[in-house]
SELUM-464987 format. One line per field, with one value per residue (C-alpha): residue number from 1; x, y, z; residue in one letter. Coordinates in pm, 1 decimal, padded with zeros to 6 digits, m for minus. Example, Ala and Ser with C-alpha at 12.3 -4.5 7.8 and 13.67 -1.06 7.14 Angstrom:
2
i = 1	2
xx = 01230.0	01367.0
yy = m00450.0	m00106.0
zz = 00780.0	00714.0
aa = A	S
***
This chain:
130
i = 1	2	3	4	5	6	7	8	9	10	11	12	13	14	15	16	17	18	19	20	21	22	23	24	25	26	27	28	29	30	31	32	33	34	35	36	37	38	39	40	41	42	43	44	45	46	47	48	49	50	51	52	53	54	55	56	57	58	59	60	61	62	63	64	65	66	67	68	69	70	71	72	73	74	75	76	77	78	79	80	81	82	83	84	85	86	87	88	89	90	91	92	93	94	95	96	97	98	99	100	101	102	103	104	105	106	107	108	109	110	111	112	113	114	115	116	117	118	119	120	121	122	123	124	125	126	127	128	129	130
xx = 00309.0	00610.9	00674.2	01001.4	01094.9	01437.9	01440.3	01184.4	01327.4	01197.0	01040.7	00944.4	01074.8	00912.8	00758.0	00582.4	00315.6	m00045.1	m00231.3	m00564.7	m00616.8	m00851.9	m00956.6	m01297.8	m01147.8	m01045.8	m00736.9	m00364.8	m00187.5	00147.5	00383.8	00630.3	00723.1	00662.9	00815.5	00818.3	00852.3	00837.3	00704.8	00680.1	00559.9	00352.6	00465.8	00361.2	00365.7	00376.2	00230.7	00359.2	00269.1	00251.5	m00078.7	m00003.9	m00347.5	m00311.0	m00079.1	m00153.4	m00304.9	m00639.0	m00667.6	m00564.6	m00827.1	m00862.6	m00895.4	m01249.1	m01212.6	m00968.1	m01055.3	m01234.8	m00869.9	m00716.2	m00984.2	m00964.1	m00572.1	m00565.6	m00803.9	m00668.2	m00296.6	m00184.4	m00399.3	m00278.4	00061.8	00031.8	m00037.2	00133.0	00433.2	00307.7	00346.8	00139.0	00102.8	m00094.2	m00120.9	m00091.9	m00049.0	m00149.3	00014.2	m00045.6	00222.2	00202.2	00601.0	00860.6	00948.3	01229.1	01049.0	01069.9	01216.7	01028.0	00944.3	00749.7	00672.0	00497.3	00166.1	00124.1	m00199.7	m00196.9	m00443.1	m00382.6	m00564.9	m00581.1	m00659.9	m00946.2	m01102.3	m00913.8	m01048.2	m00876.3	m01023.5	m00963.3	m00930.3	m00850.2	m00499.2	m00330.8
yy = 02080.6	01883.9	01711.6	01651.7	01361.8	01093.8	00810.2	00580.0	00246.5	m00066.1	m00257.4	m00570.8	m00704.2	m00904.0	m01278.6	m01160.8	m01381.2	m01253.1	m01614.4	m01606.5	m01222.9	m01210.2	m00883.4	m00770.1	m00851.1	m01151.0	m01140.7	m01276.4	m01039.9	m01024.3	m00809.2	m00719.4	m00434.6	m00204.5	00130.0	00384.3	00727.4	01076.0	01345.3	01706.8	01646.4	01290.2	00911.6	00761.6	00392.3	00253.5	m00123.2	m00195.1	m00548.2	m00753.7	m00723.7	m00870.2	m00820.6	m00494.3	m00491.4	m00288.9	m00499.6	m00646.1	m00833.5	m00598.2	m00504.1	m00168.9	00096.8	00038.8	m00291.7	m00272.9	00041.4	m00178.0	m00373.8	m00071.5	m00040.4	m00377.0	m00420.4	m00150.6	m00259.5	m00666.2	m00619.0	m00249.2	m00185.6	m00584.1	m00469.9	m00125.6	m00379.2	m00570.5	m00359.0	m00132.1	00136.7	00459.0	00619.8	00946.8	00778.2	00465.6	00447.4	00108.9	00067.4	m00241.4	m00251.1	m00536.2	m00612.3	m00517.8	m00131.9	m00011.2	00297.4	00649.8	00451.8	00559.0	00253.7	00335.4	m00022.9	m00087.1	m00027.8	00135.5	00163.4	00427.3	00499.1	00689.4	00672.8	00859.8	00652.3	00737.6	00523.0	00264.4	00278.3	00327.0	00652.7	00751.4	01114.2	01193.2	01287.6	01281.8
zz = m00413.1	m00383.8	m00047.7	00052.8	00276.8	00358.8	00211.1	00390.0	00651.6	00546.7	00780.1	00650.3	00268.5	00068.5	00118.0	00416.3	00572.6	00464.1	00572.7	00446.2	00303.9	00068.5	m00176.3	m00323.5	m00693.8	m00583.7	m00725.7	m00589.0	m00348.0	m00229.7	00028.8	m00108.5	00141.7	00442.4	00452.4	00745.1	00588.2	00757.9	00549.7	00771.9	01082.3	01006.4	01008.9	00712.1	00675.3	00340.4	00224.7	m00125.1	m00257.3	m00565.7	m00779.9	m01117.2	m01192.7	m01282.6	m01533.3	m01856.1	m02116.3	m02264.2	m01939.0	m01675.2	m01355.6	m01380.6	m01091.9	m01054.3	m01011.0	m00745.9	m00568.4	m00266.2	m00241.3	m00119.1	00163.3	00242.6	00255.4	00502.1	00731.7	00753.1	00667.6	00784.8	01103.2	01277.2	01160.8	01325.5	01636.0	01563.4	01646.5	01848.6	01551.8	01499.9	01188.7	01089.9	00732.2	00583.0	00215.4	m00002.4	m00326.8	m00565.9	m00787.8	m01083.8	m01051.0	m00764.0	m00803.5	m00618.8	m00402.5	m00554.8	m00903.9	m01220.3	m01428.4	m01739.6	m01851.1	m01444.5	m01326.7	m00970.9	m00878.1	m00471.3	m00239.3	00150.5	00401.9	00746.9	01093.8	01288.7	01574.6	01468.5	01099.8	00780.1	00596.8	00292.2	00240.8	m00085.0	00041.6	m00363.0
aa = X	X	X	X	X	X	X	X	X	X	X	X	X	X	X	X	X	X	X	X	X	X	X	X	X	X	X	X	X	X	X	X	X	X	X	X	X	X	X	X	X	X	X	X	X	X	X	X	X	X	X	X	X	X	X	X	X	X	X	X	X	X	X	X	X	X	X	X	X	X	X	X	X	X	X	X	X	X	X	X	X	X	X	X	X	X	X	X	X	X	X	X	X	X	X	X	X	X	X	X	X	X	X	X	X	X	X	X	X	X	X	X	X	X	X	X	X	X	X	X	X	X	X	X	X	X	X	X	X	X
***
């Protein structure tokens, strides 16, 4: 199913504070962008940073590896954001991209590694939404 939606607002570019957020894989994160996207009848909100980690190659983390990242970005960067601001969302989306990729550009030589999430109770659930 295709989903059609506008072109999402950025709110917040790249070289964002993230002061002391750490991942499971331990590796270096970076924002490199928030987007606020409407697609039907939900707000999605949109956390894209720099993992250059997962670049393809001998020494690239693969999905397994990372898969508790996703989790763990949403809970310590995207819910205090939503607070942050005073935003809502009906999903938040985490993407770890291992270079910056302008959204909804295709870029066959990059590595974007997604994951979505619904909120409930103030938790980050993953739902399988893809």
């Amino acid at each position: 199913m295709i989903r059609q939606h506008a072109t999402p607002r950025p709110l917040m570019k790249r070289g964002a504070q993230m002061a002391g957020v750490q991942v499971p894989s331990g590796q270096p994160i970076e924002l490199f962008e928030v987007l606020v996207d409407q697609v039907g009848a939900e707000a999605w909100l949109r956390f894209r940073f720099i993992a250059t980690e997962v670049a393809r190659g001998a020494q690239a983390l693969e999905f397994d590896a990372v898969q508790a990242d996703f989790e763990a970005l949403c809970h310590a960067v995207a819910l205090p954001y939503l607070e942050e601001f005073a935003l809502t969302a009906d999903v938040i989306v985490i993407s770890l991209l291992d270079r910056p990729v302008a959204f909804g550009v295709a870029d066959p030589d990059a590595t974007q590694l997604i994951e979505a999430f619904r909120l409930r109770d103030g938790q980050c659930v993953w739902e399988g939404i893809w």
